[in-house]
C-alpha positions in Angstrom: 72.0 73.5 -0.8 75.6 74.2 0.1 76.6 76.6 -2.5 79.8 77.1 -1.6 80.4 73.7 -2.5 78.7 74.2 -5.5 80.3 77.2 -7.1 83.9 75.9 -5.6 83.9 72.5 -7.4 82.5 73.6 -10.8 85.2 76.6 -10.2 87.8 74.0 -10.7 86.1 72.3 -13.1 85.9 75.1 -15.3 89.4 75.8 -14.4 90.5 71.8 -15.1 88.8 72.3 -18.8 91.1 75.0 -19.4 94.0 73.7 -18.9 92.9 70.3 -20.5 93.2 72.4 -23.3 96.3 73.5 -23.2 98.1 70.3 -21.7 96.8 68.4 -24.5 97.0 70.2 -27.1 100.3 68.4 -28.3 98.9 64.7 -28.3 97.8 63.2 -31.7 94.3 62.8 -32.6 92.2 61.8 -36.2 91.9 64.3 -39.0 88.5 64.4 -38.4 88.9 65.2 -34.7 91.2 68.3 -35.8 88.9 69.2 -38.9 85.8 69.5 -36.4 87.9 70.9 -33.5 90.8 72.7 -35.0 93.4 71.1 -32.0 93.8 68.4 -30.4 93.8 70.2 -26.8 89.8 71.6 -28.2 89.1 67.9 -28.9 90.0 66.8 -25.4 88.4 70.1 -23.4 85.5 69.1 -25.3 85.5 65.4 -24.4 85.9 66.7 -20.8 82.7 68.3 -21.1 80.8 65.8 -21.8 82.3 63.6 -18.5 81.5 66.8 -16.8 77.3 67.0 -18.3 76.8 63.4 -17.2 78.9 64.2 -13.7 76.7 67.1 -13.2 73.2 64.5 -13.6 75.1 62.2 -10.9 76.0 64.7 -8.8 72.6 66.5 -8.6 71.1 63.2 -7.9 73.3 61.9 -5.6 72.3 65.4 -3.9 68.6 65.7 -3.4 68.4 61.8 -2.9 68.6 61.1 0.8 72.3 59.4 1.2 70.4 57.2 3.2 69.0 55.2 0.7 71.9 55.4 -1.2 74.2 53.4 0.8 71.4 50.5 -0.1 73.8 50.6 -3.4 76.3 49.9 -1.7 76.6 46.2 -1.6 75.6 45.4 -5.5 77.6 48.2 -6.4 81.2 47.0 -4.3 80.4 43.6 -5.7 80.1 44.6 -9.3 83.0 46.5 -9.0 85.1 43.9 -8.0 83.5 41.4 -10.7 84.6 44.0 -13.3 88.2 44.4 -12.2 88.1 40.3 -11.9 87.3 41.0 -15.5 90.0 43.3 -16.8 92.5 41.4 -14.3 91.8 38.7 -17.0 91.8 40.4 -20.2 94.0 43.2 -19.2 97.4 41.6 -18.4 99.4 43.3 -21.7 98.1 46.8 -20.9 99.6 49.1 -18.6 96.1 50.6 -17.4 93.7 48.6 -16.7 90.3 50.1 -18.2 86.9 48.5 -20.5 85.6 50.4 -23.0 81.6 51.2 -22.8 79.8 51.6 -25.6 80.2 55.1 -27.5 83.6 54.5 -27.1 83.9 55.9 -23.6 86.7 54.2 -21.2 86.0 53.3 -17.9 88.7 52.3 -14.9 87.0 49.9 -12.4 89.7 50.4 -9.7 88.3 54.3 -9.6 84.6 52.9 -9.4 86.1 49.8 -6.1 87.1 53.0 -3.6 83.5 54.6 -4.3 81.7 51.8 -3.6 84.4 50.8 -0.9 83.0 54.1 1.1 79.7 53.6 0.6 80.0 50.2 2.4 82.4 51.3 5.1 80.0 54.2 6.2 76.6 52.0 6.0 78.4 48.4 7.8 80.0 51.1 10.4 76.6 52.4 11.3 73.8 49.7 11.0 76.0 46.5 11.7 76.2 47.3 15.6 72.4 47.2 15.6 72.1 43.5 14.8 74.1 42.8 17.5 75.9 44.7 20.0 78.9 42.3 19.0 79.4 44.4 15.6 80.4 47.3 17.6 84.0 46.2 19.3 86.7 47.4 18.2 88.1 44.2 16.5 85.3 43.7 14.4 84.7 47.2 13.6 88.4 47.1 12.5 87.8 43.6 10.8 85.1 45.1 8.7 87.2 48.2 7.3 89.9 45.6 6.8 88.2 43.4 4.8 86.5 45.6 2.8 89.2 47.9 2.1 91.6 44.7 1.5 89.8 43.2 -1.5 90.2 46.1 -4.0 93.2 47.2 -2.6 95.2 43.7 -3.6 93.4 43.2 -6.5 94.4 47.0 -7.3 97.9 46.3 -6.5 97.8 43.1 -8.5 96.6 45.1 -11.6 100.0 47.1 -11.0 98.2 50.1 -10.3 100.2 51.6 -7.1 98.8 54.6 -7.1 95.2 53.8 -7.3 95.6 51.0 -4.4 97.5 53.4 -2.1 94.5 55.9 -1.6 93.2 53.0 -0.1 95.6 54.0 3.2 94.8 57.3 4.2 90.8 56.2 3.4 91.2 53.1 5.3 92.9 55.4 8.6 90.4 58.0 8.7 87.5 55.4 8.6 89.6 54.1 11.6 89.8 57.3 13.4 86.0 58.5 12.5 84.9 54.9 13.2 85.4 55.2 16.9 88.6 52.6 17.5 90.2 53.4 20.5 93.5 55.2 20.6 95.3 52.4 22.0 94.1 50.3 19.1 95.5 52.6 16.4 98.6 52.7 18.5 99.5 49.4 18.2 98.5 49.0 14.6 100.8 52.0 13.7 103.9 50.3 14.9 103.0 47.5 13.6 102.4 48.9 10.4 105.8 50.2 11.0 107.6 47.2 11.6 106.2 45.7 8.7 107.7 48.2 6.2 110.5 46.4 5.2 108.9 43.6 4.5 106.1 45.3 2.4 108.4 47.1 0.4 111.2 44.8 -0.3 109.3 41.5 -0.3 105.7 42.2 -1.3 105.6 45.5 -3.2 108.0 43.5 -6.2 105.3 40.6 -6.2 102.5 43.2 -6.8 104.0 45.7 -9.0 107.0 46.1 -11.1 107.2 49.5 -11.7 106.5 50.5 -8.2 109.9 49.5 -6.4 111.9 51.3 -9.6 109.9 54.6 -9.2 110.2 54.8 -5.7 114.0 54.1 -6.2 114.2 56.7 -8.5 112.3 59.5 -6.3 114.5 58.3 -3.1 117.6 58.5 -5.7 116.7 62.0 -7.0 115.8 63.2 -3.4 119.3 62.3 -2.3 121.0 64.5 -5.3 122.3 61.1 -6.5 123.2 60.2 -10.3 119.6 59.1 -12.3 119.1 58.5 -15.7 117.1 61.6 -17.2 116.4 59.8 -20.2 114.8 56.7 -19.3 112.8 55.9 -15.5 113.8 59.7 -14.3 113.0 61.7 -17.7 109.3 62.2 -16.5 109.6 63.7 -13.2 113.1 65.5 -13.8 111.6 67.7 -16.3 108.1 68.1 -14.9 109.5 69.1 -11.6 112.0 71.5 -13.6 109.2 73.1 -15.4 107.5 74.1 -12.5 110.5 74.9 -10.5 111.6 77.6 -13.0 108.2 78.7 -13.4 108.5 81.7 -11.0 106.0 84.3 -9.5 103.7 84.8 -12.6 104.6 81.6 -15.2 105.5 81.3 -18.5 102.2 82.3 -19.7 99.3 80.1 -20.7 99.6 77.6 -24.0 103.2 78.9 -23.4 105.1 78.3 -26.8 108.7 77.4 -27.8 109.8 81.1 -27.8 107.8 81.6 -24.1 110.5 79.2 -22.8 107.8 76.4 -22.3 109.3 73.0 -21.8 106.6 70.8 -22.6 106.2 72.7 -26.0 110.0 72.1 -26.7 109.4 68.3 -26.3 110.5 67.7 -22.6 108.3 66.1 -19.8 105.8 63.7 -20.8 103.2 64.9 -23.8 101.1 62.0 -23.5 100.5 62.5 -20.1 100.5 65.6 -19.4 96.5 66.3 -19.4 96.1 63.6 -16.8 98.6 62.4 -14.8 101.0 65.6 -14.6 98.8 68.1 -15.4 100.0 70.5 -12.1 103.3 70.6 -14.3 101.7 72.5 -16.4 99.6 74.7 -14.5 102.9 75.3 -12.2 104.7 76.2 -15.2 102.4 78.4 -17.6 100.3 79.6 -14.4 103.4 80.0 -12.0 103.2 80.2 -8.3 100.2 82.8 -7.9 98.0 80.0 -10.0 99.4 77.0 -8.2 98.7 79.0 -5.2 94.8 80.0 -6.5 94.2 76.3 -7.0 95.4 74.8 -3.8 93.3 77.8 -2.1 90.3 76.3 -3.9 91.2 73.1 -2.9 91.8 73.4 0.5 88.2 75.9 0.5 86.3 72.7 -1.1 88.0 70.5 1.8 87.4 72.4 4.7 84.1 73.1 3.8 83.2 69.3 3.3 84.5 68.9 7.1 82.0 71.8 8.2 79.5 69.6 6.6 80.8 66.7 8.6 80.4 68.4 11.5 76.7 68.7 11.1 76.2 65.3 9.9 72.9 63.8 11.6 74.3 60.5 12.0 77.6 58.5 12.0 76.9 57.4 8.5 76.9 61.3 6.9 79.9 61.7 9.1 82.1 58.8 7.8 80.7 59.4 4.4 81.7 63.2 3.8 85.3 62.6 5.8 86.6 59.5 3.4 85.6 61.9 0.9 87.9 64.3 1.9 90.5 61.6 2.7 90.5 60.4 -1.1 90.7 64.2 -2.2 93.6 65.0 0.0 94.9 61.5 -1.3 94.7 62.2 -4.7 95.5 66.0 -4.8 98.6 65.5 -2.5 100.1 62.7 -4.7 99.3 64.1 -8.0 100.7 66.9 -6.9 103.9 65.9 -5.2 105.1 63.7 -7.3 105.4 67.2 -9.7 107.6 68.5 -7.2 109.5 65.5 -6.1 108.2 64.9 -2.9 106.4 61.8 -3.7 107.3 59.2 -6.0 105.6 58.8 -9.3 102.2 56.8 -9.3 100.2 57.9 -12.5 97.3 59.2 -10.3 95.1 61.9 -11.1 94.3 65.7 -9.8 90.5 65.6 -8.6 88.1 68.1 -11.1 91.2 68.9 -13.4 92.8 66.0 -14.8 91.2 64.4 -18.0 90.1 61.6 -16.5 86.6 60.3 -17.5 85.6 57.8 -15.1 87.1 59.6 -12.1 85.7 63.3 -12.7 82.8 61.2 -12.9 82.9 59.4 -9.9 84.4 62.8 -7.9 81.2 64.7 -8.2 79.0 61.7 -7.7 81.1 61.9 -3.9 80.9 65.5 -3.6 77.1 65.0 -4.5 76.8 62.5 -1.4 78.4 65.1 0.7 75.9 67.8 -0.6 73.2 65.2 0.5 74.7 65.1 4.0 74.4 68.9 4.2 70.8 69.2 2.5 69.0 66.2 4.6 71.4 67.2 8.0 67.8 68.5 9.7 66.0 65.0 9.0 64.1 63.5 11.9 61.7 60.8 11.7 58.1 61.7 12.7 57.3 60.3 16.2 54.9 57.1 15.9 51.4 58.2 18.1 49.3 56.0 19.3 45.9 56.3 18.7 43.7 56.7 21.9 41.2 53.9 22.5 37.7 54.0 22.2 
């Protein structure tokens, strides 16, 4: 057991519930919710917990269960993720997040259950395809294969008008590329071609898939620029998110900050009903300041690094592609979250791995990070030589 890896992600776990707590604790909930939890920020931390009990179970499963014979889920598993966001694609089209609701009352996001699956597929095809036939392993197909079955959810993702779920796809997609063995001069020519299709992407396809996505990423570009936005409609959110934690300073203004602290999100600025998911780092930049922002990125970057040590002592290329998209979706996720609260990226709606209330996806984060531990625990596997038995 890698328990560095351990103690580092329920760290910021622990460290995610406390904040939870304060970032929500402005939202509306039942009477009986603030009866039984005296605030509405409790009644969230507590729901948190919960996500986190049954995260733990997959986690510590996913570890001592060889990731070997876990990939076997990967096929049922990427198809019944797709058949669910068929589903929601369907009876979704008047919501702005796409999600089913499970029995109990618990919501689930099947776009954050399609890039799971997507990795378990990529690293089993990449691995055991080529030994059908020696034909699986060129280049084109091996590209083919992440295309396709990085493609699927991606569009259908895009289609749902989730940009920000669908663009984690990229950086997943590229380092399955670079740890799936395509020669440099193959990646070459797909980045400039990737390049020279930008235009078009953005001003011809990006409008048929998403509506939002062109305005926000007009509004970051405008903002960027120190050009006139409108700071109470498409630019209220990140102006005043990115001004709490700007002003923020050295030590913060102090955790649950109040009125009289100087907090912004308790004077009604910034974006309440969001603020325990999507923009949580606005809060912990503004209450925490630049020594906490500073402690979380460290742990971070320690939980990151140490998942590419594990890489590095992967037995086979299936562990290795395995525990590196992992990384690649936590960089993905921690960088946007994070820059679009300092206006660096443009806004997505995405959220901050192991600290955002987020159900489905804290979820699904330690079920990965359990897969990674199962790289590290079964690196030392070797299958026991066959001996023949002597004749009489």
């Amino acid at each position: 057991m890698n328990w560095v890896l351990v103690l580092v992600m329920y760290g910021l776990l622990v460290f995610g519930v406390f904040m939870i707590e304060s970032a929500a604790r402005h939202l509306t909930v039942s009477k009986a919710a603030m009866d039984q939890f005296g605030s509405a920020g409790a009644y969230f931390a507590s729901k948190q917990k919960s996500f986190i009990l049954i995260g733990s179970i997959a986690y510590f499963t996913a570890a001592f269960v060889d990731y070997r014979w876990i990939r076997w889920l990967g096929i049922p598993f990427y198809l019944l993720s797709l058949g669910l966001m068929a589903v929601v694609m369907v009876t979704g089209q008047d919501k702005d997040v796409y999600q089913l609701t499970l029995p109990g009352g618990l919501v689930f996001q099947p776009a954050q259950l399609g890039i799971m699956t997507g990795i378990l597929m990529i690293a089993w095809l990449m691995q055991d395809l080529p030994k059908l036939h020696r034909w699986f392993g060129a280049p084109f197909i091996r590209i083919g294969i992440i295309g396709v079955v990085a493609a699927i959810p991606f569009l259908m993702v895009m289609k749902m008008g989730d940009m920000g779920s669908a663009l984690v796809w990229i950086p997943v997609s590229i380092v399955a590329l670079l740890i799936g063995g395509i020669p440099f001069r193959y990646l070459s020519c797909m980045t400039l071609i990737g390049v020279g299709m930008l235009p078009l992407l953005y001003f011809v396809a990006l409008p048929l898939v998403s509506k939002r996505g062109p305005e926000r990423i007009d509004t970051w570009l405008r903002m960027m620029e120190g050009r006139e936005v409108d700071i109470l409609g498409d630019a209220y959110a990140p102006y005043y998110i990115s001004m709490a934690v700007g002003k923020a300073g050295w030590k913060g203004v102090g955790y649950k900050a109040t009125v009289e602290n100087g907090g912004l999100l308790a004077k009604g600025f910034g974006s309440k009903t969001t603020a325990h998911n999507d923009y949580i780092f606005g809060v912990i930049g503004e209450e925490l300041g630049f020594r906490g922002s500073l402690l979380l990125l460290t742990a971070f970057a320690l939980l990151m690094i140490q998942g590419l040590f594990i890489a590095f002592y992967s037995r086979d290329l299936t562990g290795r592609l395995l525990v590196c998209l992992v990384v690649a979706l936590f960089f993905a996720h921690i960088f946007e979250s994070i820059g679009m609260c300092v206006l660096i990226m443009p806004v997505t709606g995405i959220p901050l791995p192991l600290i955002s209330y987020s159900g489905t996806f804290v979820v699904i984060c330690m079920f990965l990070l359990g897969l990674v531990q199962s790289v590290w625990i079964h690196r030392n596997w070797k299958p026991e030589p066959k001996v023949k038995k002597a004749e009489a």
